[in-house]
C-alpha positions as CSV (number, residue, x, y, z in Angstrom):
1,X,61.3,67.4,11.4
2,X,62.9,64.4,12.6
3,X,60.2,63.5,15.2
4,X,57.3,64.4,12.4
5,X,59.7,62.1,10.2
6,X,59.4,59.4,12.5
7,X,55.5,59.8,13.6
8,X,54.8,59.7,10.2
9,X,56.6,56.5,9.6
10,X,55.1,54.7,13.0
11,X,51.6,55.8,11.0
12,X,52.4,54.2,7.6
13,X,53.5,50.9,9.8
14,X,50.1,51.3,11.8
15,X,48.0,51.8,8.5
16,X,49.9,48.5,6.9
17,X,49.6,46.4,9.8
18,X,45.5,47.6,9.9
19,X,45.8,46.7,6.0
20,X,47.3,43.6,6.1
21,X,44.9,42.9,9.1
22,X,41.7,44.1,7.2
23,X,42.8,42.1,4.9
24,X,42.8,39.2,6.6
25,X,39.9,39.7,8.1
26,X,38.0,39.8,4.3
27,X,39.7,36.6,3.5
28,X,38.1,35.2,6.3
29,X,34.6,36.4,6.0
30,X,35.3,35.9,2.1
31,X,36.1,31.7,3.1
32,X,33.3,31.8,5.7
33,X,30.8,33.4,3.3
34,X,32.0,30.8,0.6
35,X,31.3,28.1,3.3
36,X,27.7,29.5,4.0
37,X,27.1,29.8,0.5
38,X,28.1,26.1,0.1
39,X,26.1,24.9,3.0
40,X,23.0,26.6,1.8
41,X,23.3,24.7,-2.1
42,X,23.6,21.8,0.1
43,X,20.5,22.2,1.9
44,X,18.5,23.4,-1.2
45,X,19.5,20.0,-2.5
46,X,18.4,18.4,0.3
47,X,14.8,20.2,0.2
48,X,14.6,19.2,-3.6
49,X,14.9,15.7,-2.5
50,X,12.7,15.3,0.4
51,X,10.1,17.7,-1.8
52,X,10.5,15.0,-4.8
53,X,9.8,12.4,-1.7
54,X,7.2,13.9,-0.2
55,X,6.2,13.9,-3.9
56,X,6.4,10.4,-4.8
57,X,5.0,8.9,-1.5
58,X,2.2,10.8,-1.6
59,X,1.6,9.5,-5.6
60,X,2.5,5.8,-3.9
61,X,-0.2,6.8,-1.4
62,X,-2.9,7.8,-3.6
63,X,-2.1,4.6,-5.9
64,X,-2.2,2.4,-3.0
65,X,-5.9,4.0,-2.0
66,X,-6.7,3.2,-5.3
67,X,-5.9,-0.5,-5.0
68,X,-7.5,-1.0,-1.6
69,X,-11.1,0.8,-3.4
70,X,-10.9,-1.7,-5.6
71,X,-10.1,-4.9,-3.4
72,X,-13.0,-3.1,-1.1
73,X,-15.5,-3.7,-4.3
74,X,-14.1,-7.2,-5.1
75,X,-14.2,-8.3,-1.9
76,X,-18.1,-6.6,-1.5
77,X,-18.5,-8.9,-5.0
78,X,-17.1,-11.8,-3.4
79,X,-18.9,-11.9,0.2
80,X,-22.3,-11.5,-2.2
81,X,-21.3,-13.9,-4.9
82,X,-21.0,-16.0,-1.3
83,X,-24.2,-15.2,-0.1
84,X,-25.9,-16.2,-3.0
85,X,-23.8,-19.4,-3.2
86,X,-24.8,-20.5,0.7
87,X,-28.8,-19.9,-0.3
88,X,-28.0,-21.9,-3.6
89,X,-26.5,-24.7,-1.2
90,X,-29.4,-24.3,1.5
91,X,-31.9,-25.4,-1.4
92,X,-29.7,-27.7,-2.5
93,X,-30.0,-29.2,0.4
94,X,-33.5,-28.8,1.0
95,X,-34.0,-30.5,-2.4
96,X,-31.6,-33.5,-1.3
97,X,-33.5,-33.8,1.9
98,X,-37.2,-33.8,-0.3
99,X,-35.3,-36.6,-2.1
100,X,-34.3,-38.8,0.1
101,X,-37.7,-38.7,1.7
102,X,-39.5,-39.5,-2.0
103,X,-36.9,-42.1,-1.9
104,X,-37.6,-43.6,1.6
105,X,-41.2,-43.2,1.0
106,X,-40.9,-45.0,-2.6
107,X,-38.7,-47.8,-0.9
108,X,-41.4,-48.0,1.9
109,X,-44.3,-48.3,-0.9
110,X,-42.6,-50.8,-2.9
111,X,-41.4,-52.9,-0.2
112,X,-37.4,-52.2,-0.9
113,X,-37.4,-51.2,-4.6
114,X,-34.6,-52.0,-6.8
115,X,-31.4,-49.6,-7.5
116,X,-33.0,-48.2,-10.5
117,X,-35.1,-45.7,-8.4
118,X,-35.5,-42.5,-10.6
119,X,-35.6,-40.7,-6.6
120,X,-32.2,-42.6,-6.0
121,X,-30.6,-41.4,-8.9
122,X,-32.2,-37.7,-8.5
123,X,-30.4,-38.0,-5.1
124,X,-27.1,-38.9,-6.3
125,X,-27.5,-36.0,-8.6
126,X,-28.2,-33.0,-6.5
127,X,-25.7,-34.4,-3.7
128,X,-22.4,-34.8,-5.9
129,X,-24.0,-31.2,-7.4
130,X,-24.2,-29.8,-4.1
131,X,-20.9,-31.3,-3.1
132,X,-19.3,-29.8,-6.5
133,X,-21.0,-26.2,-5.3
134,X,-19.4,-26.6,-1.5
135,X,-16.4,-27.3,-2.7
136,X,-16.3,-24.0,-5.3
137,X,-17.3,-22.3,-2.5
138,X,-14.4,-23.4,-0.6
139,X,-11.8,-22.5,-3.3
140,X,-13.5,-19.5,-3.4
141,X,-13.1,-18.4,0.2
């Protein structure tokens, strides 16, 4: 009985050393689970935040189309508005040019003329007008 006595007891040492070992074990996979568990709240947080970037950016993005639709239609406006504005000058011009010729041909008929010529002053008129346009045009652009 002495020899079951004593297997017995090397058995209760074996099953408390595989306790205490088991239970080491589960503190360890307990602290490594609690790790994991940590790490994963810390990349969900991480998604939210990229997802409420992605978010955002893509809002920026859209707002930013938005703006460049609308500088595209100004800036359509503008190259007409332009457009209109050279023609407008052209004739200007033209009309200057018919002006000074009434001018030179009044000058030529009148041997001189004085510098009360009503094609003189029409002259004066549709270059400083056609100089005032140009230079609109010029702030413009």
């Amino acid at each position: 009985n002495v020899n079951g006595s004593a297997a017995a007891e090397s058995r209760l040492q074996q099953a408390k050393y595989t306790i205490a070992s088991l239970r080491s074990m589960i503190e360890q996979l307990q602290d490594s689970l609690d790790e994991a568990t940590s790490n994963a709240v810390e990349v969900e947080n991480e998604n939210a935040k990229l997802r409420q970037q992605v978010s955002d950016m893509t809002r920026e993005r859209e707002e930013t189309m938005k703006m460049v639709g609308k500088v595209k239609k100004i800036a359509e406006f503008l190259k007409e508005d332009v457009r209109q504005s050279d023609a407008e000058c052209v004739e200007l011009r033209l009309e200057v040019e018919a002006l000074k010729r009434e001018r030179d041909e009044y000058k030529e008929r009148t041997g001189g003329g004085s510098g009360n010529c009503v094609a003189t002053n029409d002259t004066t008129t549709a270059g400083t007008a056609a100089a005032d346009h140009i230079a609109d045009l010029k702030s413009v652009a």
